[in-house]
N, C-alpha and C positions, 0 to 999 in steps of 0.2 A: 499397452497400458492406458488406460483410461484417466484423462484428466480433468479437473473440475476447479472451479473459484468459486468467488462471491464478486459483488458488484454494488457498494453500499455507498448510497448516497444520503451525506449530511446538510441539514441545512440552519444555520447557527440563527440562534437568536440574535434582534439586536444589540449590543456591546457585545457580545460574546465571541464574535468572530476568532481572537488573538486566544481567547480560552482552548475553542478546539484545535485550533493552529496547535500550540500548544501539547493538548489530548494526543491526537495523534504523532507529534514529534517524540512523545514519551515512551510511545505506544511501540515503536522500532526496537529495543531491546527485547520486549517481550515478545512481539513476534521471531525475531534472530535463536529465541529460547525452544521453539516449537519444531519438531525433527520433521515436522508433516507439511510444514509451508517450504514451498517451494521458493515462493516468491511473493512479498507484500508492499504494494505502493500507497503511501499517503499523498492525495491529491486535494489542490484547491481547481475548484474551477471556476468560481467568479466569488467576488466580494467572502460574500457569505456562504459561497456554495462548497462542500467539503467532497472528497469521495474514498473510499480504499479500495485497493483492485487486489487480491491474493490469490492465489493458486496452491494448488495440493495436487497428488497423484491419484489420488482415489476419494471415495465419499467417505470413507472412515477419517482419512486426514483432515476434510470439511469439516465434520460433524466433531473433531477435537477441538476445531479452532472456534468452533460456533459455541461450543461450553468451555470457553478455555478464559486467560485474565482476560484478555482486551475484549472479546464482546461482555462479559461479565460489567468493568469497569464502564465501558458504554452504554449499558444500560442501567446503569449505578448514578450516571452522571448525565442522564439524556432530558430530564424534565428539565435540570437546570441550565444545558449548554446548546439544546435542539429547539425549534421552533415547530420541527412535528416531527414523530416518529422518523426515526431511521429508516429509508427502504433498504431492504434487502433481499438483494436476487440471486440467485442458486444459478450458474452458468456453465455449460460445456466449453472445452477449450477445442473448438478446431482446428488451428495453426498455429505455430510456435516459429520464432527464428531469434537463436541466439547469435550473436556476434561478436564471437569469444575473437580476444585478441586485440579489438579495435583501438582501446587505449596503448597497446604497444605500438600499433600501425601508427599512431596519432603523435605518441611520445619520438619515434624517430622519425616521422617527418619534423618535428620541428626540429629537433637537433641538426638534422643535416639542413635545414635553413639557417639554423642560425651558424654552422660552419660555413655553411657558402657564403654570409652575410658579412660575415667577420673578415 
């Protein structure tokens, strides 16, 4: 199966920063609504710098997400909360590793410290 994302980096005007903070913290329920994302990260990566990472299974999935609310909303809301256009990059996914579990692994290490501790 073939896998595919986006890789979209925002960059906020000045004051705006806490707006697209914001933006995309809204923006999670709507992607959580789409049967085709896989997977959707809302990233800051400095002050003002924004980014989203998603994934889909195929290019049909991409191409729902790319006419779907949140790029819609973001391009509704981009003259007022961007300092330039949105980039947006169409990406292959070559390696994936999930690590299904880890919070269970994580949850009874600490229990069994804090039984030893006690």
């Amino acid at each position: 199966m073939k896998h595919v994302g986006l890789l979209v980096r925002l960059e906020a005007k000045p004051g705006k920063e806490q707006a697209v903070r914001d933006f995309l913290t809204g923006a999670l329920p709507l992607a959580q609504q789409e049967p085709a994302t896989t997977t959707w990260y809302a990233l800051q990566l400095a002050p003002a710098t924004f980014g989203i990472f998603d994934t889909f299974p195929d290019e049909a999935g991409r191409q729902a997400h790319l006419n779907g609310p949140i790029a819609a909303a973001l391009m509704a809301q981009a003259a007022d909360l961007l300092a330039v256009e949105p980039v947006i990059e169409q990406v292959a996914i070559l390696g994936v590793i999930k690590q299904i579990g880890q919070n269970l692994r994580l949850g009874l290490t600490a229990t069994l410290f804090f039984c030893l501790a006690s």
